[in-house]
C-alpha positions in Angstrom: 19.0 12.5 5.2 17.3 14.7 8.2 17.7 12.9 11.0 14.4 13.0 13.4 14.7 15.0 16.7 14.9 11.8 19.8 13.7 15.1 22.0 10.4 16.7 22.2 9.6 20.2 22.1 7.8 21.5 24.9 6.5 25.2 25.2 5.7 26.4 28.4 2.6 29.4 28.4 3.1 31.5 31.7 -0.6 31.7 32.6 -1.5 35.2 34.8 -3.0 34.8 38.5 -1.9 35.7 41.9 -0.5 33.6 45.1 -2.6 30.4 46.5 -2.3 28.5 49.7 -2.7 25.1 49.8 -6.4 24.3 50.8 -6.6 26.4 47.2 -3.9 24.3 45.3 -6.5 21.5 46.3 -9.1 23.2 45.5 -8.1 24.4 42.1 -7.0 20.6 41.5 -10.4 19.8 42.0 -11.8 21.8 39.7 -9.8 21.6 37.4 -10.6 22.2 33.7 -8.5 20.3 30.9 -6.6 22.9 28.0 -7.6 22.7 24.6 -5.8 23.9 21.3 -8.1 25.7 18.7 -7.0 25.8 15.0 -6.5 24.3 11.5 -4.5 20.8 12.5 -4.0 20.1 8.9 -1.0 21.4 6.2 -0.2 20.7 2.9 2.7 22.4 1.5 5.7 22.1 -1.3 9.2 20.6 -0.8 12.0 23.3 -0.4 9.2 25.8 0.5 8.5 27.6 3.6 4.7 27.0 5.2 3.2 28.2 9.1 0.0 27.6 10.8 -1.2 28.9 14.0 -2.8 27.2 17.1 -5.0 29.1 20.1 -4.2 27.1 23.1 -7.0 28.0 25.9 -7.0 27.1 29.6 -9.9 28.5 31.6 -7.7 27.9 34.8 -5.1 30.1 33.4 -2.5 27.5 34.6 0.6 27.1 32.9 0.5 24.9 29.6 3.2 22.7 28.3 2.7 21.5 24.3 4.6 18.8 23.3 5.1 16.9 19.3 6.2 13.6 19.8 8.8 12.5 17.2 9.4 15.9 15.5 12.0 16.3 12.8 14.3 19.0 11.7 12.3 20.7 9.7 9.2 21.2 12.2 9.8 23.9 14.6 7.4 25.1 17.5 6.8 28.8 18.5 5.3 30.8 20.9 3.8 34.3 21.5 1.3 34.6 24.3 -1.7 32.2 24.4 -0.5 31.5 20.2 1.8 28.4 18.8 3.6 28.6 15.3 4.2 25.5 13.7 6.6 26.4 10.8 7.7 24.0 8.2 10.4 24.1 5.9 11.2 20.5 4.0 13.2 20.0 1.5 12.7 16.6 -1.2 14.0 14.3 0.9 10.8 14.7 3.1 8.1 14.4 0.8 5.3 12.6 2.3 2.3 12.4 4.3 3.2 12.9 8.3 1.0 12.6 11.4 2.3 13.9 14.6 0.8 13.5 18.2 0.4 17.0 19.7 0.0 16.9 23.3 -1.4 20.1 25.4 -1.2 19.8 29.5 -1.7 22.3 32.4 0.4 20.3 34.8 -2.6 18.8 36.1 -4.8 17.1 33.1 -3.4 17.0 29.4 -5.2 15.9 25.8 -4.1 14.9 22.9 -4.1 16.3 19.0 -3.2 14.7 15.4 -1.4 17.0 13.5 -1.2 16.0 9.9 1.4 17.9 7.4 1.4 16.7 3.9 4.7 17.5 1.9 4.3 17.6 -1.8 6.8 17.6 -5.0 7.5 20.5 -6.6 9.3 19.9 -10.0 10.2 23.8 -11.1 12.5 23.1 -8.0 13.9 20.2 -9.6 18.1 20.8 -10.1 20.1 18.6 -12.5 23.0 17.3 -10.5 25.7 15.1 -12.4 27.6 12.4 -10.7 30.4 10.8 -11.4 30.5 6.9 -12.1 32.6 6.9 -9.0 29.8 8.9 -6.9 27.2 6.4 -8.6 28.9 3.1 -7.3 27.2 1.5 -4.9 23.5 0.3 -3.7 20.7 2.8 -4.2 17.2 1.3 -2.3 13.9 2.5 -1.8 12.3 2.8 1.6 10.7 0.1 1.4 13.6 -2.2 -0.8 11.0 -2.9 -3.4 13.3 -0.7 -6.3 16.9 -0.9 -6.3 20.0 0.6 -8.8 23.1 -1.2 -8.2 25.8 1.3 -10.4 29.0 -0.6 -10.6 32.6 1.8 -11.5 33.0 0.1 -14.8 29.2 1.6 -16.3 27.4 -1.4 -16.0 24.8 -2.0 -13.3 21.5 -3.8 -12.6 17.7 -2.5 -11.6 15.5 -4.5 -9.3 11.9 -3.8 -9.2 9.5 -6.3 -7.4 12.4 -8.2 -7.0 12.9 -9.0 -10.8 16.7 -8.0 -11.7 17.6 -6.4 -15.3 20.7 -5.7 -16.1 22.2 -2.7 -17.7 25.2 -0.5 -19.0 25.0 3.2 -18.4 26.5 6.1 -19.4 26.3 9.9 -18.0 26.5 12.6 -20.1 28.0 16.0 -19.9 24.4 17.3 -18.8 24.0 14.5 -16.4 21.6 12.7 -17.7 21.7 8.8 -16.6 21.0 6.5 -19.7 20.0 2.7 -19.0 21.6 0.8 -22.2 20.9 -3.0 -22.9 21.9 -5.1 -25.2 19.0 -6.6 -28.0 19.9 -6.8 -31.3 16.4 -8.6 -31.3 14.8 -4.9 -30.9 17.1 -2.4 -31.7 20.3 -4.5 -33.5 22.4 -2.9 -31.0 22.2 -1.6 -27.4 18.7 -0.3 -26.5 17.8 2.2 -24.7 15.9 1.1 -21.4 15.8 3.8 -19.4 16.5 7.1 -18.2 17.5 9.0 -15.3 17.9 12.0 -13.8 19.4 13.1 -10.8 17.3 16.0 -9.4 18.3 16.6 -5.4 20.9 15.0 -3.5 21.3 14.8 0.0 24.4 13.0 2.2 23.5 9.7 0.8 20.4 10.3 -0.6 19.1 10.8 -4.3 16.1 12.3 -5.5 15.8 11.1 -8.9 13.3 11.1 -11.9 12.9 7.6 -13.9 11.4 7.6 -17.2 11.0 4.7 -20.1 8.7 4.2 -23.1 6.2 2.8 -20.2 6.0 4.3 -17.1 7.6 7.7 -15.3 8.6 7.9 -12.0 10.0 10.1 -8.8 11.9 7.9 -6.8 13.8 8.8 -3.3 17.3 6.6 -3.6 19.4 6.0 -0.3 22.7 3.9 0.3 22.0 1.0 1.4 25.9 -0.9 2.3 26.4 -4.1 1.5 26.7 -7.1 4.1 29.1 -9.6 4.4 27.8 -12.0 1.7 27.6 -15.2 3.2 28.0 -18.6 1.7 25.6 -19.6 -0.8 24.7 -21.7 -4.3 24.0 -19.5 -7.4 23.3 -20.9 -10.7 22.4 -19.1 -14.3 18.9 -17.5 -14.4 16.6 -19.4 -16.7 18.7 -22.4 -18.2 16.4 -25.5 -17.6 16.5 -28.1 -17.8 20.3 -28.4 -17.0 22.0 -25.7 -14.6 25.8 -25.2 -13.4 25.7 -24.4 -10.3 28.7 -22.2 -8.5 29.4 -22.4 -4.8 30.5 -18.9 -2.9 32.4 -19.5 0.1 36.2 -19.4 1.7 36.6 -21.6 -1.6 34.2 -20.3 -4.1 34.0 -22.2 -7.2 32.0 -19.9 -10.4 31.0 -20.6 -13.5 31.3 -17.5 -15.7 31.5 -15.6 -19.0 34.7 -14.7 -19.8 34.0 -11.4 -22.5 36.9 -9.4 -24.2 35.8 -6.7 -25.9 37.9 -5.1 -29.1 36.0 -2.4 -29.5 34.5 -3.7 -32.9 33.3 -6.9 -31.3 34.1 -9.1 -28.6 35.4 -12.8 -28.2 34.0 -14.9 -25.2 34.0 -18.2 -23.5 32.6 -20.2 -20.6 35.0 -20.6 -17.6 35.3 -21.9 -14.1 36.8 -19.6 -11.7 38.3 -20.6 -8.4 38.9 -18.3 -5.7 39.3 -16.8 -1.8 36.2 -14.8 -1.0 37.1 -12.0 1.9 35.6 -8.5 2.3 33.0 -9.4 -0.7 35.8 -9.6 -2.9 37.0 -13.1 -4.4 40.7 -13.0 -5.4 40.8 -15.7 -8.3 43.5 -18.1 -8.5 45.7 -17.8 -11.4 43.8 -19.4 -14.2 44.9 -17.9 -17.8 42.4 -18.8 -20.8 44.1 -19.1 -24.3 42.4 -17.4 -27.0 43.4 -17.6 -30.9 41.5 -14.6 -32.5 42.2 -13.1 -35.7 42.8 -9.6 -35.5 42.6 -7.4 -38.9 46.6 -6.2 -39.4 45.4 -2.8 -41.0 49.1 -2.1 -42.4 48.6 -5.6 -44.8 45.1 -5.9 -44.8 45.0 -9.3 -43.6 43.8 -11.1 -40.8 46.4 -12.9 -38.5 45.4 -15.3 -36.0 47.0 -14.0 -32.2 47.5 -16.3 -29.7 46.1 -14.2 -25.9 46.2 -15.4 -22.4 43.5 -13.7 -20.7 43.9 -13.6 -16.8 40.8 -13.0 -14.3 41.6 -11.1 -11.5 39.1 -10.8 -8.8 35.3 -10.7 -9.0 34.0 -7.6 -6.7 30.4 -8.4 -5.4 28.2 -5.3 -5.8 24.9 -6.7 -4.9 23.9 -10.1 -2.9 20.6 -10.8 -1.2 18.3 -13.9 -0.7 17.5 -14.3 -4.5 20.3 -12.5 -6.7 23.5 -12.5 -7.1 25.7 -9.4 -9.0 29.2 -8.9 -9.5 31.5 -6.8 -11.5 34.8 -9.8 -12.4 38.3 -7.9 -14.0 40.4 -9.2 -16.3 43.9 -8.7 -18.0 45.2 -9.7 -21.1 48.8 -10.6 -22.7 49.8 -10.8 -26.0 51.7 -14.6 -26.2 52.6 -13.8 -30.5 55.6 -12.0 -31.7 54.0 -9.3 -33.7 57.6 -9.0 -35.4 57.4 -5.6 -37.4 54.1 -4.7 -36.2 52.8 -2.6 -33.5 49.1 -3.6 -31.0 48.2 -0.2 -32.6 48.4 -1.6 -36.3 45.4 -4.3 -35.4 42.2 -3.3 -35.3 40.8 -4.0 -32.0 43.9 -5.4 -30.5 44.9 -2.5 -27.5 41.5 -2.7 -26.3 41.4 -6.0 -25.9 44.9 -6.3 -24.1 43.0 -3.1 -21.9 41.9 -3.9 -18.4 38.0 -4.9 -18.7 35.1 -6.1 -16.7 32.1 -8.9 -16.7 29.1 -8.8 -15.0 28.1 -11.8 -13.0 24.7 -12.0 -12.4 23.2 -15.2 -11.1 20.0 -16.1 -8.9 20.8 -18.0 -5.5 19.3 -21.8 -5.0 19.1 -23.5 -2.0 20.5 -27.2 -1.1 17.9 -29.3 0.2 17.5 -32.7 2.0 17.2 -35.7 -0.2 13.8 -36.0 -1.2 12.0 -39.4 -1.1 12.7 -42.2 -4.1 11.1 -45.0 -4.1 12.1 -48.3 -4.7 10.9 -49.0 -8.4 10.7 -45.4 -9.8 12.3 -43.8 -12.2 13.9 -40.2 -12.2 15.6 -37.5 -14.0 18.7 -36.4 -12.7 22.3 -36.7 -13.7 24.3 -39.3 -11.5 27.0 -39.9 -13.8 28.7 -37.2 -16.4 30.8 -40.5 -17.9 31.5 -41.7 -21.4 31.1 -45.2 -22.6 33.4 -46.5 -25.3 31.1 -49.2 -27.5 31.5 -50.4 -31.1 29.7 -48.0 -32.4 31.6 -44.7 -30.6 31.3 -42.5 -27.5 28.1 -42.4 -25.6 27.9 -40.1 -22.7 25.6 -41.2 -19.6 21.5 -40.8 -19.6 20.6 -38.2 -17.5 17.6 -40.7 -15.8 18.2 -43.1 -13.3 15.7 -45.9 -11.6 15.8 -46.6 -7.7 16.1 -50.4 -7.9 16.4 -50.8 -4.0 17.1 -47.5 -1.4 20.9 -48.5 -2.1 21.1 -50.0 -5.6 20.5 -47.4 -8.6 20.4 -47.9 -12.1 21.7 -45.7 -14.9 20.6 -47.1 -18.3 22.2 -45.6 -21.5 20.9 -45.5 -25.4 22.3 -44.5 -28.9 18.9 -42.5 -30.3 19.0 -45.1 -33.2 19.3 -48.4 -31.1 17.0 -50.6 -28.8 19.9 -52.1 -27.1 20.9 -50.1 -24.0 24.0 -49.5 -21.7 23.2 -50.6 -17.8 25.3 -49.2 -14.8 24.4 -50.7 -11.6 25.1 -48.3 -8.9 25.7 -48.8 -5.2 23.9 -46.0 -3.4 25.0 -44.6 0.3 22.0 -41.8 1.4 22.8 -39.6 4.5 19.7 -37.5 3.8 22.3 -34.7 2.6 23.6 -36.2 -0.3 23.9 -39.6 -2.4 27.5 -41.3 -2.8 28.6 -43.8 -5.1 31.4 -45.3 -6.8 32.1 -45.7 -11.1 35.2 -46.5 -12.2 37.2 -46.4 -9.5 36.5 -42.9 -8.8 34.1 -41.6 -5.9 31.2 -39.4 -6.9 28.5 -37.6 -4.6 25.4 -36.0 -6.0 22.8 -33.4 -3.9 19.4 -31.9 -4.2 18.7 -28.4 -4.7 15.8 -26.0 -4.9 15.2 -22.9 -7.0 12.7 -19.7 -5.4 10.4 -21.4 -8.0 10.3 -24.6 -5.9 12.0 -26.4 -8.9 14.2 -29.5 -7.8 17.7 -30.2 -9.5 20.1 -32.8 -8.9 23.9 -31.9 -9.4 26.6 -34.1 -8.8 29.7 -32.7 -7.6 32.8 -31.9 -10.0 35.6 -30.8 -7.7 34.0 -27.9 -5.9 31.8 -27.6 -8.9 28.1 -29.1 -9.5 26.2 -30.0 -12.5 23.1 -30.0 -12.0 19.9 -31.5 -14.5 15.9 -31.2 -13.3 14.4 -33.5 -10.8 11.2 -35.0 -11.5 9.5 -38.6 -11.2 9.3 -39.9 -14.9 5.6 -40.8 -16.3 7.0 -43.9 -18.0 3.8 -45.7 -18.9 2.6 -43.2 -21.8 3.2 -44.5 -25.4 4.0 -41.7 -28.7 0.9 -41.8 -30.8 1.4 -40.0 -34.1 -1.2 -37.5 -33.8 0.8 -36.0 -31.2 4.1 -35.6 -32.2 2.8 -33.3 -35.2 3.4 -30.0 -34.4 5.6 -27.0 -33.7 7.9 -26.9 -30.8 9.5 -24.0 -29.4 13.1 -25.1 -27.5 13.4 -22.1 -24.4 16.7 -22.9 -23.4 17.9 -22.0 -26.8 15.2 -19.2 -27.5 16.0 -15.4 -26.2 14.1 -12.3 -27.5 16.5 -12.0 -30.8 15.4 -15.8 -31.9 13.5 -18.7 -31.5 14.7 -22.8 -31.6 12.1 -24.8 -32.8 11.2 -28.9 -33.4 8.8 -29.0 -36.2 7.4 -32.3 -37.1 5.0 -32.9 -39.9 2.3 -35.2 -41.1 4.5 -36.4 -43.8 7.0 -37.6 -41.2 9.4 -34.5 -42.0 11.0 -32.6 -39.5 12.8 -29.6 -39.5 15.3 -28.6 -36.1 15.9 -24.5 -36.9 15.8 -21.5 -35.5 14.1 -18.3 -36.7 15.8 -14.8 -36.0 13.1 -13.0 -36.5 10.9 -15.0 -33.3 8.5 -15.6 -36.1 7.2 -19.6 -36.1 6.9 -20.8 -40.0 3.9 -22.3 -41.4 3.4 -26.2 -40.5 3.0 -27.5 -44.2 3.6 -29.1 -47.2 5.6 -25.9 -48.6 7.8 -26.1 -45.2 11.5 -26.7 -46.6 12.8 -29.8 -43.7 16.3 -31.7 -43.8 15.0 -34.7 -41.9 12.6 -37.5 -41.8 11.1 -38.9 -38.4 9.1 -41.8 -37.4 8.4 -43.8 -34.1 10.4 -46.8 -32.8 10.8 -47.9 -28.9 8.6 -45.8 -27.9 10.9 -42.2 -29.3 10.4 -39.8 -31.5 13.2 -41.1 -33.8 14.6 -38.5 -36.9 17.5 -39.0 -39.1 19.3 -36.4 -41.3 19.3 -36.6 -44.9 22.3 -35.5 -45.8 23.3 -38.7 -45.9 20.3 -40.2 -48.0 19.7 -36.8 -50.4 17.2 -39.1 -52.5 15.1 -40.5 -49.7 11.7 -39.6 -49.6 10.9 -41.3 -45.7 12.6 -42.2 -42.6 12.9 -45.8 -43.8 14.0 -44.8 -47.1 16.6 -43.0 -45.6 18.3 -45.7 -43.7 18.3 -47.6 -46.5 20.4 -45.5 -48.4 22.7 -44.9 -45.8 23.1 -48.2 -44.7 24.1 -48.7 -48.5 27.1 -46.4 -48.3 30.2 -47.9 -46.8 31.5 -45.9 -43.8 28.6 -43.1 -44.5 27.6 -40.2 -42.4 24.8 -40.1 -40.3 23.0 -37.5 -37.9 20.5 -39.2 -35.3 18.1 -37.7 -32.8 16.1 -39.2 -30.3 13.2 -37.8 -28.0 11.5 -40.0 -25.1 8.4 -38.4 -23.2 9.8 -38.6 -19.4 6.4 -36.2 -18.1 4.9 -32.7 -18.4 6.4 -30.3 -16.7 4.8 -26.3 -16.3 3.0 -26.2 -19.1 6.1 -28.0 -21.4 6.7 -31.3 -21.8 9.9 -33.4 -20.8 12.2 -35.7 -23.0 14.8 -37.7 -23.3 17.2 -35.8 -25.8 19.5 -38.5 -27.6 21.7 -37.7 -30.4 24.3 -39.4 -32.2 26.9 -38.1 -35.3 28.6 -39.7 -37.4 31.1 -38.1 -40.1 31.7 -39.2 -43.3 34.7 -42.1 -43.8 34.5 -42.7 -40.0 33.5 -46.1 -38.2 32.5 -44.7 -35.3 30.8 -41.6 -34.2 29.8 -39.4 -30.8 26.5 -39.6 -28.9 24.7 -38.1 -25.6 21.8 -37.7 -23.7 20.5 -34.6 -22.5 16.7 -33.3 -21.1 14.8 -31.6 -22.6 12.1 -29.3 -22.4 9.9 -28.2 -25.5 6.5 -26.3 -25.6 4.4 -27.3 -28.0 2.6 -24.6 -30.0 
């Protein structure tokens, strides 16, 4: 960009008049009449067009004049001929804008001052289309003012933040160089959609002018680099996930949680992963951590599929983008082929070269702050995960209850539940508070558990997994309400499973059927006799207690259905549990117990999760 003058221009007017003594100096100093400048003070012009005005400046004392424009740029110049000043402008579209300049006139001996104003408009048949390379993309593109920002990564993925909302995107340049902003919904457009456009119009050093354009709104935007600062260390966790969140720690030992995508070209094969790493220079080098993956690949030479056994490596994660709220990052991976292919070739399976290629993820996380422990008082009860064990009982494995009650400021108790039984599971818990963090002890292992707060000014707690924290929401529990019938009938919409291509729903009807499903289309069905369900539910210690019927197919009630199951020796049965803990911005909070058992088996699997549901 044009960089501003630090200098002012000054003109200096030889005014006519012959020799003076000194009792005249003083005299003339005396009387002494101030200079004035006569004109248009205004302009409004085009960018990368050429525009002139011209100013009388008048002194009755014919003295000599000095004019003066504080702060004037390059492309403001000052000229003189006689008693007349030129101001000539010639911007180009990097100074588009509305400018006011202080003009000051003096006579060496009194001086006054003048607004200038010069108004610098767009002019589109000026527009050129300028194509850039992925490579010339890379990097930060801000606003003025920081409130729109492109983050282009190498690999033609990138993110947009506007009003500080982040959307991620893939892009793609084409041989005109037009910029098109891909994302995927199969929800909208079964495929990648088409967000946005651009269009690279002027460029300037580091500067972009560029034209932005979707099915809403159409904008000019001047983009400048903006570099990247150190990134400091920080707590990000996944946008959105209530009411459970991993959270990743980014320092000299970062610890992520991630998406590990391989792409065949066909379709892709992915998996959840903790990364562990060295962050220097914005880049964390991961430690060697190979994932296995077992995909079968279609052997186009046969015609079959063969299951391959890949070790897929990450490599480093490169931070493109880190401020106070979001987190971006571009993380490589490599890929080797652990199965002798024999006779075969990679090129004879479909899908298979691209996925041993060299590939990217994106990273995008929000940051979230650790906070003091908040107060708990002696006889409440809480949500928040203080253990992640398993309990081994008669009836199977039952992991931990994500609710604990503060029996005294160092005793804590975490009290467990199959959905389908009154008794419960009780671990006492001796509790150390420093105000940072809570410690404790289970099973002869040492455990320590903090606070932390979202932008939102939602609370989590997350108890800490080697360098890794799993966190659940924080909230006092309203543990006086009781479940009256009337209120469980209804539809429930699930948002931690819901996205814009479906909708998980709870559906419980007057009947005492219940249906847990999820519609693809985002369309809720009809809550009625005609609705097809696979479960009965009823009330019992204070839950909203449902039981599958595959293992009663000729029940017609909840009660029915236990019958019949208990009447089958070593039978299957499916379990689910929901206990109002609260409301909670505009949802409501359970308890989510489950417990599954297969068929022929003694004993089954159960947890406890939260929940939040909104009620339609």
């Amino acid at each position: 960009m044009k960089k501003l003058l630090i200098t002012t221009l000054s003109l200096v007017l030889a005014g006519c008049g012959g020799g003076s003594s000194d009792d005249s100096t003083q005299q003339q100093e005396a009387t002494n009449n101030p200079p004035s400048l006569i004109g248009q003070l205004t302009l409004e012009t085009k960018a990368m067009s050429s525009a002139s005005f011209t100013l009388d400046m008048k002194d009755d004392d014919n003295d000599t004049l000095t004019l003066a424009i504080a702060n004037q740029p390059e492309w403001l110049t000052l000229t003189t001929n006689g008693t007349e000043a030129t101001l000539k402008v010639e911007p180009d579209f990097f100074d588009i804008g509305e400018y006011t300049f202080q003009a000051t006139l003096s006579d060496g001996h009194a001086s006054k001052d003048y607004q200038l104003t010069i108004t610098i408009n767009d002019d589109p048949s000026k527009w050129q289309k300028i194509k850039l390379t992925s490579s010339e993309l890379a990097g930060i593109w801000s606003t003025s003012d920081e409130k729109t920002k492109f983050i282009f990564g190498q690999n033609n993925a990138g993110a947009h933040i506007l009003n500080n909302e982040l959307t991620s995107f893939d892009y793609q340049v084409s041989s005109e160089g037009d910029i098109a902003l891909t994302r995927y919904d199969s929800g909208v457009c079964y495929s990648y959609c088409n967000i946005s456009d651009l269009t690279v119009v002027a460029s300037d050093n580091e500067s972009l002018r560029v034209h932005f354009k979707n099915e809403t709104e159409e904008h000019v935007l001047n983009l400048h680099v903006q570099d990247l600062a150190a990134v400091t260390p920080s707590y990000l966790t996944d946008e959105g996930s209530y009411p459970s969140e991993n959270i990743s720690v980014v320092d000299s030992d970062s610890h992520l949680y991630s998406d590990l995508k391989v792409d065949t070209g066909n379709g892709s094969f992915s998996r959840s992963v903790k990364v562990t790493g060295k962050l220097s220079n914005n880049q964390i080098t991961a430690d060697s951590n190979s994932q296995l993956f077992q995909v079968n690949f279609h052997n186009m030479k046969t015609g079959l599929y063969e299951a391959l056994e890949l070790a897929v490596t990450i490599n480093a994660i490169d931070i493109l983008y880190s401020d106070d709220k979001f987190f971006f990052a571009e993380q490589s991976h490599s890929a080797a082929l652990l199965t002798d292919l024999g006779t075969f070739n990679t090129e004879d399976f479909r899908g298979l070269d691209k996925a041993l290629s060299n590939q990217t993820n994106l990273i995008i996380q929000e940051k979230i702050a650790p906070i003091s422990v908040p107060d708990l008082n002696s006889g409440s009860i809480y949500t928040g995960r203080l253990l992640s064990s398993e309990f081994e009982t008669e009836d199977g494995t039952l992991r931990a209850n994500p609710v604990f009650k503060v029996n005294t400021q160092t005793e804590f108790s975490v009290t467990s539940y199959f959905p389908h039984q009154a008794e419960k599971i009780e671990t006492v818990l001796t509790i150390n508070n420093d105000g940072e963090k809570l410690s404790y002890s289970y099973d002869n292992n040492n455990y320590s558990a903090k606070f932390f707060q979202k932008a939102n000014g939602d609370i989590f707690l997350a108890q800490n997994n080697q360098g890794f924290y799993q966190g659940s929401l924080f909230s006092e529990v309203n543990s006086s309400n009781t479940i009256k019938y009337e209120d469980v009938i209804g539809l429930y919409i699930d948002p931690s499973l819901s996205n814009s291509d479906s909708k998980s729903f709870f559906a419980f009807t007057e009947d005492e059927r219940s249906l847990f499903s999820s519609s693809t289309t985002g369309d809720l069905p009809e809550l009625n006799t005609e609705l097809e369900t696979d479960n009965f539910w009823t009330i019992k210690n204070n839950r909203i207690l449902v039981i599958h019927n595959f293992s009663c197919p000729s029940a017609s009630s909840y009660e029915s259905c236990i019958s019949e199951s208990e009447a089958t020796e070593d039978g299957g049965v499916f379990f689910r549990s929901l206990e109002y803990l609260g409301e909670y911005n505009n949802s409501t909070l359970y308890n989510y117990s489950y417990f599954y058992r297969m068929n022929g088996e003694t004993k089954g699997s159960g947890f406890q999760a939260l929940k939040l549901l909104q009620k339609q």
